[in-house]
N, C-alpha and C positions, 0 to 999 in steps of 0.2 A: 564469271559464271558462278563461282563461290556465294560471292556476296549476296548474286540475284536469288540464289538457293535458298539461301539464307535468311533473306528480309522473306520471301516468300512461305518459309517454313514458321514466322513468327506469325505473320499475317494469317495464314491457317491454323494457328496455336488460338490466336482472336476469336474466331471465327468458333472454334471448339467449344472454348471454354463459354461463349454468347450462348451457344447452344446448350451448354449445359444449367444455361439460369432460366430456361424454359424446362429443361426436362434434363432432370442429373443424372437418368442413367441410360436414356436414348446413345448419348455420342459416345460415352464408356460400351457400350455393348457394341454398337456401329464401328468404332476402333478396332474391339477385341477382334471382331470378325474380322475385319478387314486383314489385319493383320495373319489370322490364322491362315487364310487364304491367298496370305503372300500378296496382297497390291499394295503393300502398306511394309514399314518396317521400325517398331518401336525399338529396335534393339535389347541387349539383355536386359539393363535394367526395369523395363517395364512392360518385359513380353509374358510376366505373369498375366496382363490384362487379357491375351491370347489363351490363357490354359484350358482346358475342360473345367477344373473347378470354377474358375472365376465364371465364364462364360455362362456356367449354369447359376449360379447365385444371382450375379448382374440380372440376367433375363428374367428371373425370379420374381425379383424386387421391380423391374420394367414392368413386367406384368401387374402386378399390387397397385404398383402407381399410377401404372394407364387409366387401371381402376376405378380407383379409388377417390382420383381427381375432378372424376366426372361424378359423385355422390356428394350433396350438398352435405354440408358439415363434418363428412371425411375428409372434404378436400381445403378446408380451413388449418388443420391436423397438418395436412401429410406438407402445405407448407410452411406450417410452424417447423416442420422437421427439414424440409428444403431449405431453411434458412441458414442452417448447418451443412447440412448436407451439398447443394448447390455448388459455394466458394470450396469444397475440397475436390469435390471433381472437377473442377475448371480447373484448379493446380495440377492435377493431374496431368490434365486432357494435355495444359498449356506445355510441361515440360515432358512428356512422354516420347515425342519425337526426338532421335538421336542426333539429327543435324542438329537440335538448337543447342546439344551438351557444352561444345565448343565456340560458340558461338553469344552466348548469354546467360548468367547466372543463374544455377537453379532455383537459388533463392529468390531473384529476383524474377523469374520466369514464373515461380508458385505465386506468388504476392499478384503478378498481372494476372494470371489465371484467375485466384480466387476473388480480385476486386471486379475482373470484368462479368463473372457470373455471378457474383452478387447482387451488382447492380441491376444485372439484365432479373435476377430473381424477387430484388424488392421492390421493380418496375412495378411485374404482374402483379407482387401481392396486394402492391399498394392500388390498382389500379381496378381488382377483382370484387372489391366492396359494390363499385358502381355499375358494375353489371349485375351483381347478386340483384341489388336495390333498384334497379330498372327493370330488371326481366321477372323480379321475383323469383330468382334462383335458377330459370330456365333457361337463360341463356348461357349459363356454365359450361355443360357438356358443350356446348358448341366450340365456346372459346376455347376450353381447354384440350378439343380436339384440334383447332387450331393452332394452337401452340405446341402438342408433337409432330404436326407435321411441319410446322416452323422449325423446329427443333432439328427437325430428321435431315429438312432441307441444308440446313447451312451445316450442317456436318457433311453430307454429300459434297458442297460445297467449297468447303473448308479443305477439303482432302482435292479436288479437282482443280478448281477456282481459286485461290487462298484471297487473293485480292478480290474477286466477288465478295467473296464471303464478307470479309473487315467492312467493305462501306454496307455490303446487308446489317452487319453488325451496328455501324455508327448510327443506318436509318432508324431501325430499331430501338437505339436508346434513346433517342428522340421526341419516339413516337410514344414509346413508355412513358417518358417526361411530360408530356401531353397529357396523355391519359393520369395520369399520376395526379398533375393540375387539376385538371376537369373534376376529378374523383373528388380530391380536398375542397374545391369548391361549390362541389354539391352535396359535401358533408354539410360546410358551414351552411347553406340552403334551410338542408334538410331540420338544422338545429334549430335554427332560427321561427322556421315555420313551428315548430314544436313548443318553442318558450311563448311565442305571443300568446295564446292562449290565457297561459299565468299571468301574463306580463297584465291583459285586460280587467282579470279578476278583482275586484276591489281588496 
């Protein structure tokens, strides 16, 4: 039963930190609460994420972001800053749970956190050009309201599900990776149609 505990607490550590490379302070504030309200229990080392201070900053900075991602060329910004920002709250999210203390290295628990929201974070950035350049910017807000409630989902999930959550997580990078493709592909497109012009010029 340990062990099931166990693998299950890593698997919703996955799941956290995935969410947190959609939106870095959605699952930080989702946790806090959680915790404050007792369904959840981060233990002491990381039941500052519970505190009143923290709760009101997190929320803060949520707010800003929800924002500010949905405004063309704030939201270029606020993920040049998520590119940082992202991989430390998935370290976070990944080792905050107290069953994983005993269970698997902090260090090593940081490192999966901050790679697996990373990745899930240079997914969208990388992936956000080709929607800018299709919709002509207006399809941003959409997506980026889709990806908090993506975000919101697998943090829910994460904490209920942990195994939903991980293969939501695996689909998801996947589907980034796709998109990712497609995007660089439609760069080179885009280049290409741009140079023949010159290329004709005597």
């Amino acid at each position: 039963m340990e062990i099931t505990s166990a693998v299950g607490a890593v698997l919703g550590a996955f799941g956290l930190s995935g969410a947190a490379g959609l939106n870095a302070w959605l699952p930080l504030l989702v946790v806090g609460i959680a915790d404050r309200a007792g369904w959840i229990d981060l233990g002491s080392s990381y039941g500052w994420l519970s505190s009143t201070p923290a709760l009101i900053v997190i929320g803060l900075i949520f707010l800003i972001d929800l924002v500010g991602d949905k405004i063309p060329a704030v939201d270029s910004v606020l993920h040049g800053i998520g590119t940082l920002v992202a991989p430390v709250s998935g370290a976070i999210l990944f080792t905050a749970e107290s069953s994983l203390s005993s269970h698997l290295s902090p260090a090593v628990a940081a490192v999966l956190g901050a790679v697996t929201a990373g990745s899930v974070h240079a997914g969208r950035t990388v992936a956000r050009p080709f929607v800018t350049g299709t919709t002509a910017g207006v399809g941003n807000p959409v997506v980026s309201t889709a990806e908090d409630g993506t975000s919101l989902a697998l943090t829910v999930l994460a904490l209920a599900l942990p195994v939903v959550a991980f293969i939501a997580i695996l689909l998801l990078l996947i589907l980034l990776g796709w998109l990712a493709f497609r995007t660089r592909r439609w760069l080179r497109t885009r280049r290409a149609r741009k140079s023949r012009p010159d290329q004709l010029q005597p």
